[in-house]
C-alpha positions as CSV (number, residue, x, y, z in Angstrom):
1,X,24.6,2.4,-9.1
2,X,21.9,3.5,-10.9
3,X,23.7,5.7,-13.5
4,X,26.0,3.0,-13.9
5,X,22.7,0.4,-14.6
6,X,21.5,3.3,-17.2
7,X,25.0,3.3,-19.2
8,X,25.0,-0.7,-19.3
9,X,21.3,-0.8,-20.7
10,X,22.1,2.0,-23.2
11,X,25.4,0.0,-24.6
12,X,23.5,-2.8,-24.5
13,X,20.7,-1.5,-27.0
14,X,23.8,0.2,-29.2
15,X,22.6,3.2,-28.5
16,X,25.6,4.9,-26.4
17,X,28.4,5.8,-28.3
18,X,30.4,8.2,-26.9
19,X,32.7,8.9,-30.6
20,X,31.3,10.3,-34.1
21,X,33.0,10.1,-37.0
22,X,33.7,12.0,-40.0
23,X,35.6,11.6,-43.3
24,X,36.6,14.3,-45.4
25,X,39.4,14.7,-48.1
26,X,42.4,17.3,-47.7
27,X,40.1,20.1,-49.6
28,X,37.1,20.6,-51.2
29,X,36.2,19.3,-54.5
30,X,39.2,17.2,-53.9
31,X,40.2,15.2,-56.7
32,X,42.7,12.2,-58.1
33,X,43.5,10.6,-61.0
34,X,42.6,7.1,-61.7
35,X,45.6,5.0,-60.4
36,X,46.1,8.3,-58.1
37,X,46.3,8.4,-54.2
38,X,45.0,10.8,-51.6
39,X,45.2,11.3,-48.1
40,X,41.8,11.1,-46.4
41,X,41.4,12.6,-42.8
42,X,39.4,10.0,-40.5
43,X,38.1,12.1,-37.5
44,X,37.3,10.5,-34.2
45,X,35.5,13.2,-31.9
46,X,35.2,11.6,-28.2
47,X,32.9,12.2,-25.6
48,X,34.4,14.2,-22.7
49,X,35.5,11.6,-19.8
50,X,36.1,8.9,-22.6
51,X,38.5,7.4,-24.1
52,X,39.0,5.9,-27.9
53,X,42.2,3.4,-27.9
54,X,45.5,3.1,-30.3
55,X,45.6,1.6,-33.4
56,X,49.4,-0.2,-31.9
57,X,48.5,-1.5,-29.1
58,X,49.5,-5.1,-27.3
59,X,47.4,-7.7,-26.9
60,X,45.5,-8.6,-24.0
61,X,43.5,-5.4,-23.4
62,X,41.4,-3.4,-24.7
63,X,40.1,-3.8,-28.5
64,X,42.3,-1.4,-30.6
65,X,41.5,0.8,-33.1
66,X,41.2,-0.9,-36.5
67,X,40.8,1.5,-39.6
68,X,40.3,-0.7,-43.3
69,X,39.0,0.6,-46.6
70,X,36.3,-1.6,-47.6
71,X,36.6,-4.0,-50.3
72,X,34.6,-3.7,-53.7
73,X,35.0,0.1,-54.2
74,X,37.3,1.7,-56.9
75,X,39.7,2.8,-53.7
76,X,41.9,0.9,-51.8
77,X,44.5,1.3,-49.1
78,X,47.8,3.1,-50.4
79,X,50.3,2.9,-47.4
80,X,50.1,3.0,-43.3
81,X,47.7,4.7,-41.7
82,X,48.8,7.6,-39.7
83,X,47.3,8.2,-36.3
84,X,48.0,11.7,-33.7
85,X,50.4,11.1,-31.2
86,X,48.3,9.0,-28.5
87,X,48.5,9.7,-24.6
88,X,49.9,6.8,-22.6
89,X,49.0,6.5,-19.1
90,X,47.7,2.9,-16.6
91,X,44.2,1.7,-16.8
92,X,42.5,0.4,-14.2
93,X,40.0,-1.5,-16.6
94,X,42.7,-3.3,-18.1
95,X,45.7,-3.1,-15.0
96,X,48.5,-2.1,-17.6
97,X,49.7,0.8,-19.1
98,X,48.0,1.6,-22.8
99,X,47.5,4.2,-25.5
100,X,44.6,6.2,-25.8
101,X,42.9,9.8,-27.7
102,X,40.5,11.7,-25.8
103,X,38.6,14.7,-26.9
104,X,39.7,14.1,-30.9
105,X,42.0,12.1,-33.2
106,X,42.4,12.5,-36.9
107,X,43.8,9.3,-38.5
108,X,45.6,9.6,-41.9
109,X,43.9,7.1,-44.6
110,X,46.0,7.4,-47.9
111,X,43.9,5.8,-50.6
112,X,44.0,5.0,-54.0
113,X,41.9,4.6,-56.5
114,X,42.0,2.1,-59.4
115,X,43.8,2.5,-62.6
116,X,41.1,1.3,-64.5
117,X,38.7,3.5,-62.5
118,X,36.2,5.8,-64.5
119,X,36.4,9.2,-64.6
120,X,33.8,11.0,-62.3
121,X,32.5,10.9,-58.9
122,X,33.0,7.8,-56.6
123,X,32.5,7.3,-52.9
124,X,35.2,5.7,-50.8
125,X,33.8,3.8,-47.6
126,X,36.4,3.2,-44.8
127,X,35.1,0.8,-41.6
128,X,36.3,2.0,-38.3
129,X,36.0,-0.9,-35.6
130,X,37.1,0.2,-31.6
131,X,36.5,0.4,-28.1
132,X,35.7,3.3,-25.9
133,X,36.0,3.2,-22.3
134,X,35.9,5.6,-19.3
135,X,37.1,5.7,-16.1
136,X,34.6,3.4,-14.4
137,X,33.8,1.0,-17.5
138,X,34.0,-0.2,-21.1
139,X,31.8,-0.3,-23.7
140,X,31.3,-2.8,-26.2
141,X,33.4,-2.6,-29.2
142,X,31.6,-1.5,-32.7
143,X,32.0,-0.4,-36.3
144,X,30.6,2.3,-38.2
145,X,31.4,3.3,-41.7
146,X,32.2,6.6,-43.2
147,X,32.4,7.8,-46.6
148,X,33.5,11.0,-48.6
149,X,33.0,11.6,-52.0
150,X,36.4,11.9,-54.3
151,X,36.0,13.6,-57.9
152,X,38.4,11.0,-60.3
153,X,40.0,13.2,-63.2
154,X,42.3,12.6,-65.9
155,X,46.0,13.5,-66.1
Protein backbone atom coordinates (compact mmCIF):
# COMPACT_ATOMS: atom_id res chain seq x y z
CA UNK A 1 0.00 0.00 0.00
CA UNK A 2 2.67 2.08 0.47
CA UNK A 3 4.29 1.88 -3.00
CA UNK A 4 1.03 2.37 -4.35
CA UNK A 5 0.72 5.89 -1.89
CA UNK A 6 4.33 6.77 -3.45
CA UNK A 7 3.08 6.49 -7.18
CA UNK A 8 -0.18 8.53 -6.41
CA UNK A 9 1.87 11.45 -4.68
CA UNK A 10 4.44 11.37 -7.51
CA UNK A 11 1.53 11.65 -10.41
CA UNK A 12 0.09 14.07 -8.35
CA UNK A 13 3.22 16.45 -8.32
CA UNK A 14 3.62 15.64 -12.39
CA UNK A 15 6.59 14.25 -11.69
CA UNK A 16 5.95 10.42 -12.80
CA UNK A 17 5.87 9.85 -16.26
CA UNK A 18 6.45 6.62 -17.28
CA UNK A 19 6.84 7.74 -21.60
CA UNK A 20 9.58 10.22 -23.18
CA UNK A 21 9.31 11.48 -26.29
CA UNK A 22 11.32 12.28 -29.22
CA UNK A 23 10.83 13.76 -32.67
CA UNK A 24 13.15 13.37 -35.42
CA UNK A 25 12.82 13.65 -39.24
CA UNK A 26 13.35 10.54 -41.69
CA UNK A 27 17.28 11.63 -42.00
CA UNK A 28 19.60 13.98 -40.99
CA UNK A 29 19.83 17.36 -42.30
CA UNK A 30 16.42 16.57 -43.58
CA UNK A 31 14.96 19.05 -45.62
CA UNK A 32 11.62 20.28 -47.69
CA UNK A 33 10.63 22.79 -49.92
CA UNK A 34 8.30 25.50 -48.99
CA UNK A 35 4.81 24.13 -49.75
CA UNK A 36 6.71 20.55 -49.32
CA UNK A 37 5.64 17.66 -46.86
CA UNK A 38 7.67 15.32 -44.75
CA UNK A 39 7.05 12.52 -42.62
CA UNK A 40 8.18 13.09 -39.07
CA UNK A 41 8.73 10.01 -36.70
CA UNK A 42 6.89 10.73 -33.14
CA UNK A 43 8.62 8.22 -30.72
CA UNK A 44 6.76 7.12 -27.57
CA UNK A 45 9.33 5.05 -25.38
CA UNK A 46 7.22 3.45 -22.34
CA UNK A 47 8.26 2.44 -19.09
CA UNK A 48 8.40 -1.37 -18.59
CA UNK A 49 4.96 -2.61 -16.97
CA UNK A 50 3.11 0.43 -18.58
CA UNK A 51 1.11 1.03 -21.04
CA UNK A 52 0.52 4.18 -23.56
CA UNK A 53 -3.11 3.92 -25.29
CA UNK A 54 -4.37 4.12 -29.17
CA UNK A 55 -4.87 6.96 -30.95
CA UNK A 56 -8.66 5.02 -32.27
CA UNK A 57 -9.98 4.09 -29.53
CA UNK A 58 -13.94 4.18 -28.28
CA UNK A 59 -15.19 6.29 -25.89
CA UNK A 60 -15.70 5.64 -22.39
CA UNK A 61 -12.20 4.55 -21.31
CA UNK A 62 -9.16 5.55 -21.10
CA UNK A 63 -7.89 9.06 -22.61
CA UNK A 64 -6.46 8.20 -26.14
CA UNK A 65 -3.59 9.17 -27.72
CA UNK A 66 -3.96 12.61 -29.41
CA UNK A 67 -1.09 13.71 -31.69
CA UNK A 68 -1.72 17.71 -33.33
CA UNK A 69 0.91 20.00 -34.89
CA UNK A 70 0.68 23.21 -33.16
CA UNK A 71 -0.80 26.16 -34.67
CA UNK A 72 1.27 29.41 -35.56
CA UNK A 73 4.36 27.55 -36.98
CA UNK A 74 5.23 27.51 -40.77
CA UNK A 75 4.18 23.55 -40.62
CA UNK A 76 1.03 22.02 -40.50
CA UNK A 77 -0.66 18.67 -40.64
CA UNK A 78 -0.43 16.96 -44.22
CA UNK A 79 -2.62 13.76 -43.92
CA UNK A 80 -3.46 10.98 -41.10
CA UNK A 81 -1.31 10.12 -38.70
CA UNK A 82 0.07 6.74 -38.76
CA UNK A 83 0.50 4.78 -35.55
CA UNK A 84 2.34 0.81 -35.09
CA UNK A 85 0.07 -1.79 -35.04
CA UNK A 86 -1.33 -1.54 -31.23
CA UNK A 87 -1.81 -4.75 -28.96
CA UNK A 88 -5.46 -5.39 -27.99
CA UNK A 89 -6.07 -7.22 -24.94
CA UNK A 90 -9.05 -6.48 -21.54
CA UNK A 91 -8.34 -4.02 -18.93
CA UNK A 92 -9.24 -4.27 -15.71
CA UNK A 93 -8.98 -0.38 -15.14
CA UNK A 94 -11.39 0.20 -17.66
CA UNK A 95 -13.47 -3.56 -17.75
CA UNK A 96 -13.43 -3.66 -21.63
CA UNK A 97 -11.24 -4.69 -24.21
CA UNK A 98 -8.78 -1.63 -25.56
CA UNK A 99 -5.70 -0.80 -27.65
CA UNK A 100 -2.45 -0.19 -26.19
CA UNK A 101 1.79 0.14 -27.01
CA UNK A 102 4.08 -0.97 -24.54
CA UNK A 103 7.86 -0.79 -24.52
CA UNK A 104 7.72 1.81 -27.91
CA UNK A 105 5.51 3.26 -30.60
CA UNK A 106 6.63 5.44 -33.45
CA UNK A 107 3.71 7.50 -34.78
CA UNK A 108 3.93 8.87 -38.40
CA UNK A 109 3.37 12.82 -38.51
CA UNK A 110 3.34 13.95 -42.24
CA UNK A 111 3.75 17.70 -42.17
CA UNK A 112 3.92 20.45 -44.36
CA UNK A 113 5.30 23.39 -44.44
CA UNK A 114 3.89 26.66 -45.93
CA UNK A 115 4.17 27.83 -49.38
CA UNK A 116 4.94 31.19 -48.50
CA UNK A 117 7.44 29.81 -45.94
CA UNK A 118 11.16 31.26 -45.99
CA UNK A 119 13.85 29.51 -46.96
CA UNK A 120 16.08 28.29 -43.96
CA UNK A 121 15.79 26.64 -40.77
CA UNK A 122 12.34 26.34 -38.85
CA UNK A 123 11.24 24.27 -35.89
CA UNK A 124 8.06 22.29 -36.13
CA UNK A 125 6.38 21.65 -32.58
CA UNK A 126 3.91 18.73 -32.37
CA UNK A 127 1.70 18.39 -28.75
CA UNK A 128 1.32 14.87 -27.76
CA UNK A 129 -1.67 14.61 -25.07
CA UNK A 130 -2.33 10.68 -23.44
CA UNK A 131 -2.69 8.45 -20.71
CA UNK A 132 -0.48 5.75 -19.30
CA UNK A 133 -1.61 3.19 -17.15
CA UNK A 134 -0.34 -0.10 -15.58
CA UNK A 135 -1.69 -3.01 -14.31
CA UNK A 136 -2.78 -1.73 -10.89
CA UNK A 137 -3.56 2.06 -11.87
CA UNK A 138 -3.77 5.07 -14.18
CA UNK A 139 -2.10 8.04 -14.26
CA UNK A 140 -3.30 11.28 -15.03
CA UNK A 141 -3.46 12.26 -18.58
CA UNK A 142 -0.71 15.11 -19.89
CA UNK A 143 0.87 16.83 -22.86
CA UNK A 144 4.34 17.42 -23.65
CA UNK A 145 5.66 19.02 -26.77
CA UNK A 146 8.32 17.94 -29.09
CA UNK A 147 10.16 19.68 -31.77
CA UNK A 148 12.77 18.83 -34.58
CA UNK A 149 14.33 21.17 -36.68
CA UNK A 150 13.48 20.90 -40.67
CA UNK A 151 16.02 22.80 -43.16
CA UNK A 152 13.32 24.58 -45.94
CA UNK A 153 15.10 24.71 -49.43
CA UNK A 154 14.14 25.79 -52.78
CA UNK A 155 13.10 23.62 -55.69
Amino acid sequence: MRGLLAIFLLASQGTLDPVSWSLAAPAAGATTTPGGTINLALTATIDEGWHLYSIKLEPGGPVPTSITIAEGQVFSAAGEIAEPLPASSFDGNFNKVLEYHETKAVFTVPVKAAANAAEGKHTVKISASYQTCNDRLCLPARSVVVTTDIQLVKK
